[in-house]
N, C-alpha and C positions, 0 to 999 in steps of 0.2 A: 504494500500500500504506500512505503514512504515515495515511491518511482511517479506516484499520482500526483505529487504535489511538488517536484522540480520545477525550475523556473524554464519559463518557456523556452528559453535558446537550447539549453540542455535536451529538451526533448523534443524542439524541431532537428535539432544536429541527429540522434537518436533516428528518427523518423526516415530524416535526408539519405542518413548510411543505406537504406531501404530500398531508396528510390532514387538512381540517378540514372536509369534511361530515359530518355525524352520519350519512347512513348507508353513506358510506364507510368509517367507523370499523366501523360496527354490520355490515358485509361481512368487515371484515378478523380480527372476532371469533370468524367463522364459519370462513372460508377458512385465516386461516393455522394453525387448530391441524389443520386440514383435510390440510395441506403438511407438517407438524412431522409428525404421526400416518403419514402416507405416506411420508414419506423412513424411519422408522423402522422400516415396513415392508421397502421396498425394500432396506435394508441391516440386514436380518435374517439375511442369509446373506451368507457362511456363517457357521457356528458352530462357536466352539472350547471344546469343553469343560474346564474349569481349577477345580477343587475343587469339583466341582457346582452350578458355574457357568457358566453361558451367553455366552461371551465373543462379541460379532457389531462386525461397522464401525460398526453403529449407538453401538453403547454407545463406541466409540473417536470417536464426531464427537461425541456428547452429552459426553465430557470434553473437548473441545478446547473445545467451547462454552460450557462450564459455565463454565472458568478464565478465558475471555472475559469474559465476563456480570459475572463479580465482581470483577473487574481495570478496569469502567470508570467506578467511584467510586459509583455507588449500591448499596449492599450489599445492601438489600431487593428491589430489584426485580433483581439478581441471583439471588438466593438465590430468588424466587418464580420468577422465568424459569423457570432450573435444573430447581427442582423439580416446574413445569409440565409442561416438556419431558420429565423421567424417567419421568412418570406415562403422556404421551403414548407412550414409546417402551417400555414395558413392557407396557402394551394391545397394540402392534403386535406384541411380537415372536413370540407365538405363529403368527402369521401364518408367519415364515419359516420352520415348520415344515408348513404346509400344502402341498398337491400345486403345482406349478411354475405352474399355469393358477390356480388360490384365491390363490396368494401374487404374483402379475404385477397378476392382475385387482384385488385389493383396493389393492396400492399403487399401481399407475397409474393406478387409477380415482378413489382419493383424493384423488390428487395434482392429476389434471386437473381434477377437480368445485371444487376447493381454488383453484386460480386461476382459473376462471369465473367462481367469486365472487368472487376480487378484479378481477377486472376487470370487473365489472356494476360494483364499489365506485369503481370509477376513471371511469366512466362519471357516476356522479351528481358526481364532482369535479369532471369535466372536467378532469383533469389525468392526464398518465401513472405510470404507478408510480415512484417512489423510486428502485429499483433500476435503473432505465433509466439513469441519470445516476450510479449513485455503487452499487456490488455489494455493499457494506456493507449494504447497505437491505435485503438479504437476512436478513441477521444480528439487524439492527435491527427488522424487523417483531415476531417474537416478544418483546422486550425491550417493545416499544410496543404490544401487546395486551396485557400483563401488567400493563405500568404503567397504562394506561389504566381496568383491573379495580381496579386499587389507588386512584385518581383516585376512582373512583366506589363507593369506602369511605373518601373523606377522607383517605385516606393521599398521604406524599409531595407535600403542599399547596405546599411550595420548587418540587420541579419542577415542578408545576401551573401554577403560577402564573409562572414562567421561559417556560417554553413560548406561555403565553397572552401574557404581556407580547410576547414576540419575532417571533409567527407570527398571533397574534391567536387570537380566541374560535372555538370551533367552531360549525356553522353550519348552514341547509338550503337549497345552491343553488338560487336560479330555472334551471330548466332551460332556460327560456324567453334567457336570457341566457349571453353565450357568457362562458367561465372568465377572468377580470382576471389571468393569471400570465404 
């Protein structure tokens, strides 16, 4: 549990080590708002209504995470996580008003299609996922498609450039050659 509460750079570097084929990256772009959008789904229901408001588990895990997110020392990609994620779980929650077979079907099928594609993305790594070794990776993927979005608008150039010192430059594996980790 102590792994849960390093400070963000520590476990974007962690993360990074994971993922430095470009389209293992350009996989995880796809899949995990894929998984965010699906869990959001999934805990749609139930619903408690409270001042004309839609209270669901979903919205109770997006605050445990949000306080997360901004608790691990980068405050922007915090606060973009976050706001990633609320967008994704507001799209979904209509879902958990749909019939029991529309609201199963759309978030298990999210979900599953969501890690297919990280795992075609682990495939061009040649390396297993993050989370296999460390359940924070969990946590950490969405933080690490965010910032990577932020990367590639010249934001957050400190952690850019932390990451690349520590883990090295991202890359396009020879598939032909088996993974150096």
């Amino acid at each position: 549990m102590a792994s849960l509460f390093r400070p963000g750079t520590e476990l974007m570097v962690q993360y990074a080590g994971y993922h430095r084929d470009r389209r293992n990256i350009a996989t995880h772009c796809v899949g995990i708002p894929l998984i965010v959008f699906a869990l959001g789904v999934l805990l749609a229901r139930p619903a408690v209504a409270l001042g004309g408001v839609a209270l669901t588990p979903a919205w109770a895990l997006w605050g445990l995470a949000t306080l997360w997110y901004l608790s691990r020392g980068h405050l922007l990609i915090g606060v973009a996580v976050s706001a990633a994620s609320a967008v994704l779980f507001a799209l979904a929650q209509p879902l958990g008003a749909a019939s029991t077979a529309a609201w199963l079907a759309w978030g298990v099928g999210c979900f599953v299609v969501g890690w297919i594609v990280q795992f075609v993305g682990h495939y061009y790594e040649g390396r297993k996922p993050a989370f296999t070794d460390d359940l924070v990776g969990l946590l950490v993927g969405p933080m690490f498609v965010v910032a990577e979005a932020l990367f590639a608008l010249g934001w957050c150039r400190a952690l850019f450039t932390e990451i690349e010192r520590r883990v090295g430059p991202t890359v396009l594996r020879d598939l032909h050659v088996p993974a150096m980790r």
